[in-house]
C-alpha positions as a printed Julia matrix, in Angstrom:
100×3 Matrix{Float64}:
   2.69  -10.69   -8.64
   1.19   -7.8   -10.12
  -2.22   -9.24  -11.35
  -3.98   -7.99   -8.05
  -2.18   -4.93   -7.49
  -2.58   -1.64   -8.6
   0.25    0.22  -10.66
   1.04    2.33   -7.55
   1.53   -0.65   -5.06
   3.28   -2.87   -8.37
   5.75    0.24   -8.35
   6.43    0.27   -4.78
   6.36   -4.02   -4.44
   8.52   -3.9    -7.41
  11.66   -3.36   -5.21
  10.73   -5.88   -2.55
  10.45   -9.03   -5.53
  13.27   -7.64   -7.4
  10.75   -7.21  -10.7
  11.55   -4.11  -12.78
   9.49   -1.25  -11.87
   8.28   -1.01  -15.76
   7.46   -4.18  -16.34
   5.44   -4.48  -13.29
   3.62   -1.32  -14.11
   3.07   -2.64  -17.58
   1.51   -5.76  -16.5
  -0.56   -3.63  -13.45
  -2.18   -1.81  -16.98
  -2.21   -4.49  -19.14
  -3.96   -6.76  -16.42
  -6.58   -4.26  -15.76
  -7.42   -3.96  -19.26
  -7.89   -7.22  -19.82
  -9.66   -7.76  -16.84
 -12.35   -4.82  -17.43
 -12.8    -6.44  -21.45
 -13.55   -9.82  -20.54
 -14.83  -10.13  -17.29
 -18.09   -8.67  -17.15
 -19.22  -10.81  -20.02
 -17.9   -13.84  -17.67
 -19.29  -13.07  -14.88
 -22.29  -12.76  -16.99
 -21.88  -16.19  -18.21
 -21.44  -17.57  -14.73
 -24.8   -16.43  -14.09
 -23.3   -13.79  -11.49
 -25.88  -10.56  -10.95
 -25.83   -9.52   -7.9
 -24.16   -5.69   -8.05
 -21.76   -6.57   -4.82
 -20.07   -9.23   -6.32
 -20.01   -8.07   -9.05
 -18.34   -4.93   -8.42
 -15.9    -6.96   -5.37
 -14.8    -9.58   -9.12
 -14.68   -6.87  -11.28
 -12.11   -4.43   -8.63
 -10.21   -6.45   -7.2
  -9.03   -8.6   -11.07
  -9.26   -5.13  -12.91
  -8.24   -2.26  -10.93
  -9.37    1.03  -11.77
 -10.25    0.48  -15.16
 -12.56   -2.5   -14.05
 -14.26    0.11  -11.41
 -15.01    2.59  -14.25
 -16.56    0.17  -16.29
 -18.17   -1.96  -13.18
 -19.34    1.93  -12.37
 -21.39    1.69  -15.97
 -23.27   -1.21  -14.61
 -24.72    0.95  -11.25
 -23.69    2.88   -8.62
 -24.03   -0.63   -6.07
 -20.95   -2.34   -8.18
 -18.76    0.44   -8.85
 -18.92    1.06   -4.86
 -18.21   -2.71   -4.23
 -15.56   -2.45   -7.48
 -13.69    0.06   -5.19
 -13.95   -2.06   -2.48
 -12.67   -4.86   -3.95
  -9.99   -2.92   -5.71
  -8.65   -1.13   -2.29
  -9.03   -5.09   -0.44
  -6.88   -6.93   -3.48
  -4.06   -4.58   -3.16
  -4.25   -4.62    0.93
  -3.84   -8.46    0.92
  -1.06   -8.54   -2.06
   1.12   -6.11    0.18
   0.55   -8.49    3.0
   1.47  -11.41    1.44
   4.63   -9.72   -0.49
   5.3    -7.85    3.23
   5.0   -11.77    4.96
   6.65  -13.62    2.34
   9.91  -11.26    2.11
């Protein structure tokens, strides 16, 4: 369940779902860089371009990669991006937190 999460709270949620801390932090980076390649153009293609949801998409799938490149697109969605970012990570410790 690292896809939402950061590679600080994969690393510490690691140990509660028994993943190895690596591999979670691995797939934390991978999923962010992913995440900042493809889904601007996506969102783009969705016909999405308004600058909050853009930036709440692009943080809370990519991370802090996805913020510095949602930051490229304006100050508005690289706010939102951190919003998103700090949000996505909030609810996937909840959900780890309720469901273990």
């Amino acid at each position: 369940m690292t896809a939402p999460a950061t590679s600080p709270v994969a690393l510490q949620l690691a140990t509660f779902t028994g993943a190895p801390p690596a591999l979670a932090a691995t797939l934390a980076v991978l999923s962010g860089l992913v995440g900042a390649l493809v889904l601007p153009p996506f969102l783009t293609l969705l016909g999405v371009r308004h600058p909050l949801a853009r930036g709440i998409a692009i943080g809370s799938v990519a991370h802090g990669v996805g913020t510095a490149r949602a930051r490229e697109e304006g100050e508005t969605t690289g706010a939102a991006s951190s919003i998103g970012m700090g949000l996505a990570a909030l609810v996937v410790t909840l959900v780890v937190a309720l469901l273990g």
